[in-house]
Structure formats: C-alpha cells, structure tokens
C-alpha positions in Angstrom: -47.9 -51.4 54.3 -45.3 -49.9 56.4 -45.4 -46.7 54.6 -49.2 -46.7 55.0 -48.8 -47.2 59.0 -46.3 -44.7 59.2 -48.8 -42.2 57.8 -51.4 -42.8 59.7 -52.3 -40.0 62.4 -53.4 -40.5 65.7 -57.0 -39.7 66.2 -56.3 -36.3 68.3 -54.3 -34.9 65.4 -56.6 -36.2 62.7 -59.6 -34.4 64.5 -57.3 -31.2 65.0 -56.6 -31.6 61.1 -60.1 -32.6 59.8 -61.1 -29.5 61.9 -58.7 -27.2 60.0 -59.4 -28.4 57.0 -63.5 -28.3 57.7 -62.4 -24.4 58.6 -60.8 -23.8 55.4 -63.3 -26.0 53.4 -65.9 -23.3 54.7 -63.3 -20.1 54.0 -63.2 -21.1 50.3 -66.8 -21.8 49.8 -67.9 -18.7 51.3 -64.6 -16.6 49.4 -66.5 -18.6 46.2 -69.7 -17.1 46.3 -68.5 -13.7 47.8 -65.8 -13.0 45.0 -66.8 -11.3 41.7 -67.3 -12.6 38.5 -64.7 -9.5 36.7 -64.1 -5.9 37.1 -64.6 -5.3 33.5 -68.0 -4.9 33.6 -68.2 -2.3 36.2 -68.4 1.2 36.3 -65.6 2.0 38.7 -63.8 -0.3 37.3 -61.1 2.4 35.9 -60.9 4.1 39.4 -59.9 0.6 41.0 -57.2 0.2 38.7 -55.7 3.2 38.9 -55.9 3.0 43.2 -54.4 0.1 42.7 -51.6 1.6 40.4 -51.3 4.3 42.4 -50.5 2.3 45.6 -48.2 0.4 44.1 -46.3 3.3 42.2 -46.2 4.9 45.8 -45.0 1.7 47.8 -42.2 1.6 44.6 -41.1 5.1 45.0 -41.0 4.9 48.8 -38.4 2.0 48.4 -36.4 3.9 45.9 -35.9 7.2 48.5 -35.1 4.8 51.1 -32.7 3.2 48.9 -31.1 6.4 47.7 -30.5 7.7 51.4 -29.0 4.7 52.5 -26.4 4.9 49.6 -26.0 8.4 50.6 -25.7 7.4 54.3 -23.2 4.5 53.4 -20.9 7.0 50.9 -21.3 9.4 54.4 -19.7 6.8 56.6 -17.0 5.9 54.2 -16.1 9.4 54.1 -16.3 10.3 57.9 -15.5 6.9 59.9 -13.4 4.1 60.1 -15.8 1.8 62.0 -16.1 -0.9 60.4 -19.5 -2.4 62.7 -21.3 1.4 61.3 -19.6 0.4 57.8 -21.2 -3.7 57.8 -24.4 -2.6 58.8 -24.5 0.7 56.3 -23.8 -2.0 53.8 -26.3 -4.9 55.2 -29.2 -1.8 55.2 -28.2 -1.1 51.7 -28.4 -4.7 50.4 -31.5 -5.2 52.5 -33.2 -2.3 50.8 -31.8 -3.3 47.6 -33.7 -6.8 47.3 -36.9 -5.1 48.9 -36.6 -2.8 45.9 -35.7 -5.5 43.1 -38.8 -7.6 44.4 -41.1 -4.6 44.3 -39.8 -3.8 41.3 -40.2 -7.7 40.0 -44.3 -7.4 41.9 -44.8 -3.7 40.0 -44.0 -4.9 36.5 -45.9 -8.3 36.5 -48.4 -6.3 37.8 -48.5 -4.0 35.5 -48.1 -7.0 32.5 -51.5 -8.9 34.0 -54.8 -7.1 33.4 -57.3 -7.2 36.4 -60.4 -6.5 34.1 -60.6 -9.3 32.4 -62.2 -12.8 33.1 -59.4 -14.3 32.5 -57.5 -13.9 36.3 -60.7 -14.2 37.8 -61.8 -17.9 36.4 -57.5 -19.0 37.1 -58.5 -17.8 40.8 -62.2 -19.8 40.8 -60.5 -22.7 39.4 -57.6 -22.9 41.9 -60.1 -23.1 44.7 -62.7 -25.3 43.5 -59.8 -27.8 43.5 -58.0 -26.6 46.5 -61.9 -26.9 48.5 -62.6 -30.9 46.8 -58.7 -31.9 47.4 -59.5 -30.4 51.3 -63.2 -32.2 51.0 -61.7 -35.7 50.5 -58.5 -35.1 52.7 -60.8 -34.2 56.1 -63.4 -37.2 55.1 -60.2 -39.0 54.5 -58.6 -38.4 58.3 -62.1 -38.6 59.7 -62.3 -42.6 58.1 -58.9 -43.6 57.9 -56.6 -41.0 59.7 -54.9 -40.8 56.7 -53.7 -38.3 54.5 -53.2 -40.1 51.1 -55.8 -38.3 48.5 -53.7 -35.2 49.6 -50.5 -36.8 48.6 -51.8 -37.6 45.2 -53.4 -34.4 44.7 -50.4 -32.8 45.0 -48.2 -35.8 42.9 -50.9 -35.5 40.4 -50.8 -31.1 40.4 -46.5 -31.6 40.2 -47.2 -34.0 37.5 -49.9 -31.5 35.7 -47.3 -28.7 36.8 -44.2 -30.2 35.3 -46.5 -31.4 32.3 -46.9 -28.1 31.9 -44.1 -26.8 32.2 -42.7 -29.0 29.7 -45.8 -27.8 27.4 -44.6 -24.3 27.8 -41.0 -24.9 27.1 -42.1 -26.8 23.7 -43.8 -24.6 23.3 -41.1 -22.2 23.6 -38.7 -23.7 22.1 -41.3 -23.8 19.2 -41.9 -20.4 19.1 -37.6 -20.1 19.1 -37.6 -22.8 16.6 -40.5 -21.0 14.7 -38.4 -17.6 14.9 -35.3 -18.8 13.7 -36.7 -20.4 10.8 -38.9 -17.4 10.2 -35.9 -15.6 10.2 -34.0 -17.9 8.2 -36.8 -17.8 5.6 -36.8 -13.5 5.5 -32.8 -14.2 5.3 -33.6 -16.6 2.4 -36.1 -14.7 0.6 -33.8 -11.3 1.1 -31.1 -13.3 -0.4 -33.5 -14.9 -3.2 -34.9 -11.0 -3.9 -31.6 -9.9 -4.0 -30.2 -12.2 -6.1 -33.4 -12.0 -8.5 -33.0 -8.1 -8.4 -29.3 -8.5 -9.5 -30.1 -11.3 -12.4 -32.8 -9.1 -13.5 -30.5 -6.0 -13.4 -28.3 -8.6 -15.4 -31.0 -9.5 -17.5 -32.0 -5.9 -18.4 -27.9 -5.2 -18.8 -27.6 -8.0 -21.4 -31.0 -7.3 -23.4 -29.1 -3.7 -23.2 -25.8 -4.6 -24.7 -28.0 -7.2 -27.1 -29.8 -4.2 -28.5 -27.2 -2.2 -28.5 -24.6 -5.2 -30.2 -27.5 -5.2 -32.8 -27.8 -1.7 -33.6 -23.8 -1.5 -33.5 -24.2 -4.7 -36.1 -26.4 -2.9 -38.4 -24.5 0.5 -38.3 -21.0 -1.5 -39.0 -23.3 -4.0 -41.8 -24.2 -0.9 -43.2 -20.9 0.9 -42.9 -19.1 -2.1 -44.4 -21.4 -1.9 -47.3 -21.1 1.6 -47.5 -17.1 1.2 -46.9 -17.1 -2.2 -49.5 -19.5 0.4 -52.0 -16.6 3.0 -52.2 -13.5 0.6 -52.4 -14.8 -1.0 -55.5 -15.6 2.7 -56.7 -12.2 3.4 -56.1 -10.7 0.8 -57.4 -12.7 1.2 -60.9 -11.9 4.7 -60.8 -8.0 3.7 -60.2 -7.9 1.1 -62.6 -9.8 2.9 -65.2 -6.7 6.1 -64.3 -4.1 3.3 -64.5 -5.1 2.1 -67.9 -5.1 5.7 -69.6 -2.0 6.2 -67.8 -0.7 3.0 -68.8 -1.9 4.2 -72.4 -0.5 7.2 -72.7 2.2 6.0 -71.3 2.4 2.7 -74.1 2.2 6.0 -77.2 5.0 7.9 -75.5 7.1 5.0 -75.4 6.2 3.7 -79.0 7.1 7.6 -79.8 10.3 7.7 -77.9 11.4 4.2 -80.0 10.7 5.9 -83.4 12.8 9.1 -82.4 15.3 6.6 -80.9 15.4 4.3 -84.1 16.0 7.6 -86.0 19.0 8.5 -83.9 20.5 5.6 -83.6 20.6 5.5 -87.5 21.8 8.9 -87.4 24.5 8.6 -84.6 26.0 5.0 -86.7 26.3 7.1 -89.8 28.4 10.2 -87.5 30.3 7.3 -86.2 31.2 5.9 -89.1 32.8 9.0 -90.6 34.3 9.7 -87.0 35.8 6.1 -87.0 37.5 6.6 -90.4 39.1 9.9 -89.4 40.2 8.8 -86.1 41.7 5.9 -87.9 43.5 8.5 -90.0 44.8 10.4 -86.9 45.7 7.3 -85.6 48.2 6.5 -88.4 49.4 10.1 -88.1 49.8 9.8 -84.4 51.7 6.8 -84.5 54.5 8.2 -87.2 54.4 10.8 -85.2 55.3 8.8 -82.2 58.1 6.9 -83.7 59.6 10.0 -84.6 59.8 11.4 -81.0 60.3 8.4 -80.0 63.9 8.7 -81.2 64.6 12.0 -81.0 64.2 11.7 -77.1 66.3 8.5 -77.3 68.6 10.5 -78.8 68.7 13.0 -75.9 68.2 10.2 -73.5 71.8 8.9 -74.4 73.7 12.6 -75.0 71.8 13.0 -71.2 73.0 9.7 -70.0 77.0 10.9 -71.2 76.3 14.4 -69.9 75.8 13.0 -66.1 78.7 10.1 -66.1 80.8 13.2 -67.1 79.1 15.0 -64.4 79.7 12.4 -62.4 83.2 12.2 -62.5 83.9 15.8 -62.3 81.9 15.5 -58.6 83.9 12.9 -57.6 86.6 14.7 -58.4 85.6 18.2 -57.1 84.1 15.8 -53.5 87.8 15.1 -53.4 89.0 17.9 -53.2 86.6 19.6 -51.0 87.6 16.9 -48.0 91.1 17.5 -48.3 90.4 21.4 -48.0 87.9 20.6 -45.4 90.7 18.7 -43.2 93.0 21.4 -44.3 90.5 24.1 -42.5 89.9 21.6 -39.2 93.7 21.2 -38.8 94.0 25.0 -38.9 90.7 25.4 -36.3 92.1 22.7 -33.9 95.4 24.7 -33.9 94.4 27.8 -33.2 92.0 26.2 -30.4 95.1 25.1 -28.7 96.5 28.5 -29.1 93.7 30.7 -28.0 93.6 28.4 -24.9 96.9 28.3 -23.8 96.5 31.9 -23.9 93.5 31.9 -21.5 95.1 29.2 -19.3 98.3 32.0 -19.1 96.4 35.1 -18.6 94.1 32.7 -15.7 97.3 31.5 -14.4 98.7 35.7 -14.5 95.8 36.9 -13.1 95.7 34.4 -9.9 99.5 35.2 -9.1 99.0 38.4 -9.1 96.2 38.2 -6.7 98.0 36.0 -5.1 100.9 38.4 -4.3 98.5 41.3 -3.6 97.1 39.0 -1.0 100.5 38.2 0.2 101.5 41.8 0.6 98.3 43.0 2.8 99.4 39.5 4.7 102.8 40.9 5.5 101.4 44.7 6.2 98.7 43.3 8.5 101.1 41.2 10.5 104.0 43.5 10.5 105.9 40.5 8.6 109.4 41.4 7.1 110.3 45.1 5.4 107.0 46.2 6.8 107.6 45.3 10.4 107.1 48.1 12.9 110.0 49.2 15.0 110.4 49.0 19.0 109.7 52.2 20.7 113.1 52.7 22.9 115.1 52.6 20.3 113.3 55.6 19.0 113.5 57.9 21.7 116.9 57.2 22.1 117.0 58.4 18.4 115.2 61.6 19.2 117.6 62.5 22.2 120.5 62.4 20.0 119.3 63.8 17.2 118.4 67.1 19.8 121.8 67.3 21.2 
C-alpha cells in the first residue's frame, strides 16, 4: 500500500503527463496510417536505397579524412612541440574521432546487413507502435483515474520479461546452432574417418584378394613344378638305377673274370714257389758251410790281430817313453838358452843406458863448464899474451 501511495502523482503532474502522453498517443496513430506498407513494391524503390547508401558511404568517408588528418596533425605535434596541453587535446580529438568513426562504422554495416525492401522491418516497426500507442492508451486513462502509473510498470516488466525471454530463446538457440555445428562437424570428422578407414580396408581388401590370387597362381605353378620336378627325379632315378645295375653287372663278370685269372696264378705262382723254396733251401745249406768256414778263418785273424796290437802296444809304450824323456831333454835345453839370450838383452839394455848415460853426463859437464872443460878467467890470459910478446 505504501509503494502504491508513493506512486501516486499529484493531479498537476498527472494532467501534464496524461497530456503528453495524449500527444504522443495522437503522433503514433497518425505516424500509423502515414507510414508505408514496404518499399519493395515500388518503382523507385532502387533509387531510395542507393540515396540512402550513398549518404551513408559519404557521412563514413567524411569521418575517415577527418580521422586521418588528425593522426597526421597529432604525428605533427609530436614532431614540432613539446606542449603537452596541444599534445592531450591532439590525442582527445583523435580518440573522439576514432569512436565517431567505429560507431559509424558499427551503423554502416548493420545497415548494410538489414534490407529496407522487405516487409519484414516494416511490420517489426508497425508492431512496436501499436504496443507502444495501447501501453500509452492505458497509462494516460490510468493517470487521468487513479494518478497512477502502474500498467506502464508492467508493460515494461512484462516487455523485459518477453526481452530477456527472448534473449534466452536466442542464445538456445545459439548455443543450438554451436551445439548443432560441432556435432555436424563431429559427424563430417566421423564419417571422413569411417571413409577413410573403409577406403583403406578396402585397399586391404583388394591387397589380400591380390596376394590370394596371386598365392593361388604361385600354388599351382609350384603344384605343377613339383610334379614336374617329382616327374624327373623318379626318371632319374630309374635311369640311375637301371646304369647302376649294368654297372654293377659288368662290374660282377669282370670280377668273376679277374678270380679265374687269379685262381690260375695263384696255382701257377705255388708251383714257382715250390721249386724256389727247394733251391733256396739248398743255398741255404751251402751258405751256412760256407759261413762256418769264414767264420774261423776271421777268428783266426781275429786272434793273430789281437797279438799283433798287444805287441803294438808295448812297443808304443815303450817308444811314448822315450819320446818324454827327449821331450824334457829339448825343454831343459829351450829354458837354458832363454836364460842366456836374456841375460844378453838385460847386458846390452843395461850397456846401452850407461852409455847414454855418460854422453848425457859429458854435454852436462860442457854446458856448465864442470871440471876439464871449465873455461878459464880472462886476466890471467892477457897476462899470458903480454909475456909471450916480450
């Protein structure tokens, strides 16, 4: 009740509002039936779009030189002054221009995204003011009965609600679409993997019924070569065998050949060994007479040899004897004449150093003027001349 009371307007200001709102009540009714259906319908509808365009390419292009000569005026001052009041603003002007320009930019594309020839703007616009004109309706009877403004508040609670309902449709819906994506994408992953992996097992399929056709025709070529191969070993092996037995024949006559002719020598051969053995018996006998008799007679020589070298014997002993006593004889004589011929040499050393001796001795005494070689004083042989004169 309180909140009620506090809302309540006095009855100047609801007339003032009811007034207004009577005003705009009448603005939207007569905007209603002044605005058009749609532009798509009409024949300059073209022309209107590209005015509009136009205009809005030129307003765009307006705030992009302004934007470029204030960044060539700031880059100016930067490179001229030190102010930094000239620099701020440079820089405020700059960032000014530069949000004018984004939300140009921002205006220029969604308008360029929306199309005006179709219905669809127009009925959004027709919409939006058929409930803006009833909220307004039952707002101004509202502060004409009650001086309230409470079927405003809901209208707005309720278009917040609708809003946010809205909204929230819009970002399921989003997060559908996301949600739709991904698994679309997911499911072109999948089947690119499945395609793949079906492309490769049929590759491997195709591979393996390769290598089983070619494992079969390798298995019939090696069945057939083995047959071929098992064909010619038994051939062989007949033919071998049937060799070895005429070898083995042959072979069997020579041998039963080479026993006849070795029966037939054998006999032969015992009959020359027979007649050999008796006559090498008879030698035998001769040889050992024979023996005996040399037998002795080298006995014989073996003793007279025997006496010959004890004689022999003695007689060196004998003549050994005498040879040592000569030999002792000769040394004797040798070690005598030794001592002789070096006695000699120790003499004719001894003779030969006293006579250098005394021939040193003599130039000794002539050098120094020693004994009958002295020289004689010189007064004593003037006075000699002086008398021999007179």
């Amino acid at each position: 009740m309180s909140t009620m009371e506090e809302r309540l307007l006095r009855a100047v200001d609801a007339i003032h509002c009811a007034t207004v709102f009577e005003d705009c009540v009448d603005q939207l009714a007569i905007l209603g039936r002044i605005m058009p259906a749609s532009f798509e319908f009409r024949p300059d509808a073209q022309e209107i779009v590209r005015s509009e365009i136009d205009q809005l390419v030129d307003g765009q292009q307006q705030l992009e030189n302004k934007f470029q000569s204030a960044l060539e005026t700031k880059a100016a001052l930067n490179s001229k002054t030190k102010n930094s009041a000239k620099l701020r603003a440079a820089s405020e002007g700059v960032n000014t221009i530069g949000g004018d320009l984004k939300n140009s930019t921002h205006v220029f594309g969604r308008s360029l995204r929306q199309n005006p020839l179709t219905t669809d703007n127009i009925q959004k616009i027709q919409d939006d003011r058929g409930f803006v004109e009833v909220v307004m309706t039952s707002t101004m009877a509202e502060l004409a009965q009650n001086r309230s403004f409470e079927t405003l508040v809901k209208a707005v609670r309720a278009a917040k609600q609708r809003k946010a309902s809205l909204q929230m449709t819009i970002q399921k819906e989003e997060d559908g679409r996301k949600r739709v994506k991904q698994l679309q994408k997911q499911i072109q992953d999948v089947k690119v993997e499945k395609e793949s992996e079906l492309q490769q097992r049929n590759e491997m399929i195709s591979h393996l019924k390769d290598q089983l056709q070619e494992m079969k025709a390798k298995s019939n070529m090696e069945g057939k070569y083995i047959k071929k191969c098992a064909e010619v070993a038994v051939a062989q092996t007949q033919k071998r065998c049937m060799l070895s037995e005429k070898e083995l024949k042959d072979e069997a006559e020579k041998l039963t050949n080479k026993i006849d002719e070795e029966n037939r020598a054998n006999a032969e051969i015992e009959s020359y060994l027979r007649a050999h053995v008796s006559d090498l018996t008879k030698k035998q006998e001769y040889w050992m007479e024979k023996f005996e008799k040399d037998k002795d007679a080298k006995q014989h020589e073996l003793d007279v040899l025997k006496a010959s070298k004890a004689n022999d014997l003695a007689r060196l002993q004998e003549l050994t004897k005498l040879y040592k006593e000569y030999e002792q004889v000769v040394v004797e004589d040798r070690i005598e004449k030794e001592k002789v011929r070096r006695k000699e040499e120790q003499e004719g050393i001894e003779l030969r150093a006293c006579i250098k001796l005394q021939a040193w001795w003599r130039g000794v005494m002539v050098r120094k003027g020693f004994g009958a070689f002295a020289k004689k004083k010189k007064g004593k042989k003037g006075k000699g001349k002086k008398g021999k004169g007179k």
